[in-house]
N, C-alpha and C positions, 0 to 999 in steps of 0.2 A: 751365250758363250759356249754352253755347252754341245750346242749343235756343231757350231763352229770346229770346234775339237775335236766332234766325230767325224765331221766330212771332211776333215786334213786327215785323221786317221786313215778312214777307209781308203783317200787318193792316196796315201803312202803304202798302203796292204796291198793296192794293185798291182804295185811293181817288185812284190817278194819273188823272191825262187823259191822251188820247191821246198827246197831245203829249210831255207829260212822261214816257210810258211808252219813244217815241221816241228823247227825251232822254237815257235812262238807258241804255238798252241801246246808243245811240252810244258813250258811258262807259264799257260794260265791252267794244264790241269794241275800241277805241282804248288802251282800258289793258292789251290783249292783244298788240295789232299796230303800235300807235304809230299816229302821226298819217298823215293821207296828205301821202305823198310823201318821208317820211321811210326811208332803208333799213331792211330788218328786218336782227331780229340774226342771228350768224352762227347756222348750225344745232350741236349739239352733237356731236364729233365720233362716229362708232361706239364700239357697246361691244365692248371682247372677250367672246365667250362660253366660249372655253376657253382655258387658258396653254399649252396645249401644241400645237407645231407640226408638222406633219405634214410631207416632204421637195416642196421648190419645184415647182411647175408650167408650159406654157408659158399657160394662159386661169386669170381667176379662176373658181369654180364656184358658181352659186346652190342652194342645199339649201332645197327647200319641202315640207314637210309638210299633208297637207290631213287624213289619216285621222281623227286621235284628238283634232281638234277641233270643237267645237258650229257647228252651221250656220254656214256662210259668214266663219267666220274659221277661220285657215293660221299655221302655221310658218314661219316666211324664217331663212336666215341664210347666210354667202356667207364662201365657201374663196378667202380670198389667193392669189395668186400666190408668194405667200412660204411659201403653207401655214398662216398662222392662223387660227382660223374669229372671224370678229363678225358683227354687227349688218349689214346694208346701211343706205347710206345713203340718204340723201331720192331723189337720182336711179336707183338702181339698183335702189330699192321702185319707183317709179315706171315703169321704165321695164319690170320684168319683170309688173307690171301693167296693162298697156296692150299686151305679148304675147300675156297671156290672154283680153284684152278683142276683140284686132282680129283681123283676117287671118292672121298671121303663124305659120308651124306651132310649135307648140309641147308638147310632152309633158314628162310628168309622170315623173319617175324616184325609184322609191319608196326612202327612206336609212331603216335599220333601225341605229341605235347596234352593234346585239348582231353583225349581220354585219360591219360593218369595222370593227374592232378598229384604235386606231390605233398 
C-alpha cells in the first residue's frame, strides 16, 4: 500500500509548477523546524552507551573511532566525569568537530575495547 502511495505521489509531484514545487518543500522544512521565529524543540538528551561505570575522573574524555568505519564517517562517544560512557551531545559533537576542521592541534588516540578492560 505503501508503495502504492508513493508512486501516486511522485506522478502527482511531476506536474507541480515551480511555484508550487516551492511551496511544498517550504511545508516539509517548516514541519520539520517550525515556523520562523519560533524556538526549536529542546534536543533529546544523550544516550547511554553502557551501564557500567568506570571510577570518576578530574576532564570528561571524547572516544573517537575513525578505523572500522566507511569513508568519512567515525565513532564518538564521551567518558563522564563521573565515569559513564554516552552519546555526546549537539555541542561537544560540535565542538570536537570543528577541532578537526581548524588550527587547533589535535590527535587521534586509538581506544581498542580488548585493551582496557573495564
Amino acid at each position: 500500500m505503501h508503495r502504492v502511495l508513493a508512486e501516486e505521489k511522485a506522478i502527482e509531484d511531476r506536474f507541480l509548477s515551480r511555484g508550487e514545487r516551492l511551496d511544498k518543500a517550504e511545508q516539509v522544512y517548516y514541519a520539520k523546524y517550525g515556523a520562523i521565529g519560533t524556538t526549536p524543540p529542546e534536543p533529546l538528551p544523550p544516550k547511554e552507551l553502557d551501564p557500567r561505570v568506570m571510577s570518576p575522573s578530574k576532564r570528561s574524555v571524547m572516544l573517537i573511532d575513525v578505523s572500522e568505519m566507511p569513508a568519512s564517517r567515525f565513532a564518538m562517544a564521551l567518558r563522564t566525569k563521573e565515569g559513564a560512557l554516552r552519546e555526546p551531545n549537539e555541542d561537544e559533537y560540535n565542538y570536537i568537530r570543528k577541532q578537526e576542521k581548524g588550527s587547533f592541534p589535535f590527535t587521534y588516540v586509538k581506544y581498542h575495547i580488548e585493551d582496557n578492560p573495564m
